[in-house]
C-alpha positions as CSV (number, residue, x, y, z in Angstrom):
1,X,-21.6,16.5,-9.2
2,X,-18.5,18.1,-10.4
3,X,-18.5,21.5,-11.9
4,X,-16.8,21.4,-15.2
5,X,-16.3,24.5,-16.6
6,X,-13.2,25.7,-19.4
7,X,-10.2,27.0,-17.7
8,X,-9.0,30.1,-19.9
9,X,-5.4,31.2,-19.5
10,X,-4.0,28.0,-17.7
11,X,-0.3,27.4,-18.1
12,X,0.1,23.5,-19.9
13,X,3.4,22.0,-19.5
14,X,4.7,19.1,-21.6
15,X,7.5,16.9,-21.1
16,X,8.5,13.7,-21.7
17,X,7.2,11.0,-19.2
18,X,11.0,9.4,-18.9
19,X,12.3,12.1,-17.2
20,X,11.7,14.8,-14.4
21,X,9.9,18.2,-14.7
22,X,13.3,20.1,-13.0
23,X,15.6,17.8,-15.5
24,X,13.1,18.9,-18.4
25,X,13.6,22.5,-17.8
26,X,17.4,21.8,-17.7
27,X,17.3,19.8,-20.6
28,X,15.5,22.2,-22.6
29,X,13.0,19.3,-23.4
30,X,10.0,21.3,-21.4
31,X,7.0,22.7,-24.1
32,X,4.5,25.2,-22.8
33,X,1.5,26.7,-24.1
34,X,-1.7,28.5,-22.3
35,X,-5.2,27.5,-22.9
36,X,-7.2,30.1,-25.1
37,X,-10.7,31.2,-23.4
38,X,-12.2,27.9,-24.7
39,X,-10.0,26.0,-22.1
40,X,-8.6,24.6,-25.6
41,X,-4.6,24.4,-26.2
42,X,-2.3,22.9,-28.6
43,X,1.2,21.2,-28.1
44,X,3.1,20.6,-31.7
45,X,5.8,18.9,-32.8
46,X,6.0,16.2,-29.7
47,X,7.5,13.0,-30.4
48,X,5.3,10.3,-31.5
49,X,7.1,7.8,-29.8
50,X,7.4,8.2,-26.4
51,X,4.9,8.5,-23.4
52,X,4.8,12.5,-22.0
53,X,3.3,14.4,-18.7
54,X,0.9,17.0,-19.2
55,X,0.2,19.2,-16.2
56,X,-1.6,22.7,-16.4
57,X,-2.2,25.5,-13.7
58,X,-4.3,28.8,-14.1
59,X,-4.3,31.3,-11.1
60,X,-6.9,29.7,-9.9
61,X,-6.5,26.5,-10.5
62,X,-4.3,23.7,-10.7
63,X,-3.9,19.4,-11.7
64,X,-2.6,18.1,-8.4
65,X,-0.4,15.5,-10.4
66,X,0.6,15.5,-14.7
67,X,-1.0,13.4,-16.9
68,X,0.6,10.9,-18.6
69,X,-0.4,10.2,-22.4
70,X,1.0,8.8,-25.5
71,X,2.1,11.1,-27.9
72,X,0.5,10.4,-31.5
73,X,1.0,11.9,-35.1
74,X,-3.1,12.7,-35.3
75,X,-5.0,15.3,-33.0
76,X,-6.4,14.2,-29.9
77,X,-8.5,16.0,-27.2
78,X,-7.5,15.2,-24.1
79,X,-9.2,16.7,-20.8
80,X,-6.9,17.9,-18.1
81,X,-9.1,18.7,-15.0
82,X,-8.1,21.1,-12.6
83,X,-9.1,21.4,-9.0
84,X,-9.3,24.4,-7.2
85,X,-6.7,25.7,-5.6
86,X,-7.3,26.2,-1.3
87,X,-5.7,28.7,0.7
88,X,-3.4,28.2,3.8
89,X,-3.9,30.6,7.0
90,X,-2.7,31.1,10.4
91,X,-0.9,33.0,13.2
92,X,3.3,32.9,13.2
93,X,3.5,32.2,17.1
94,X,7.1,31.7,18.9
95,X,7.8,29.2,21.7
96,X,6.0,30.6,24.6
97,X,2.9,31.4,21.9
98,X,3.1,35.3,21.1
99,X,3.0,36.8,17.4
100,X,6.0,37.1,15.6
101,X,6.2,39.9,13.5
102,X,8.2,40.0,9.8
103,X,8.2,36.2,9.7
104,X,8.6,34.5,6.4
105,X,6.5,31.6,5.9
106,X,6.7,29.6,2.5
107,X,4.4,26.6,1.2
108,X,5.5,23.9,-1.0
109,X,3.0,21.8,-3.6
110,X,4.0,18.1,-3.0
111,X,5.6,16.8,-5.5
112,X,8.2,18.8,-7.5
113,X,8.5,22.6,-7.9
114,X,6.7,23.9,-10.5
């Protein structure tokens, strides 16, 4: 079964579902909070009319795609699950397969850049 356990410290974004994460953070329409020890967090003051993403991420940790909820005027619990996060190793080779030394190598979550 899974192993469901609080997440402590885990960045939650909020934004509204209409629009983009990058467009959010240049409309200044992005809300962040962390989660307390509990794995418990609060968001106020969201619009109760409107549909919004809710991703979080701890450092070890992360929701491979938001969540998209309704906003509403009363309190609501709403899990976010997070799935650990993996690690990516290798060898920087060139054409003719030798090391390469002082080679920058860069990974990119799917989706957009959080």
């Amino acid at each position: 079964g899974l192993d469901r356990k609080a997440v402590g410290k885990a960045r939650v974004l909020c934004w509204p579902a209409s629009i983009s994460l990058l467009e959010a953070r240049m409309k200044n329409h992005l809300q962040e909070t962390a989660s307390g020890e509990d794995g418990g967090f609060r968001l106020q003051g969201l619009p109760a009319d409107e549909m919004l993403c809710l991703w979080a991420q701890s450092e070890s940790a992360s929701m491979a795609d938001p969540r998209e909820i309704a906003a509403e005027t009363s309190e609501v619990s709403i899990p976010l699950l997070l799935d650990a996060m993996g690690e990516v190793s290798g060898q920087a080779l060139d054409s003719r397969g030798n090391p390469m030394e002082g080679v920058e190598i860069r990974a990119w979550f799917r989706g957009e850049i959080f």
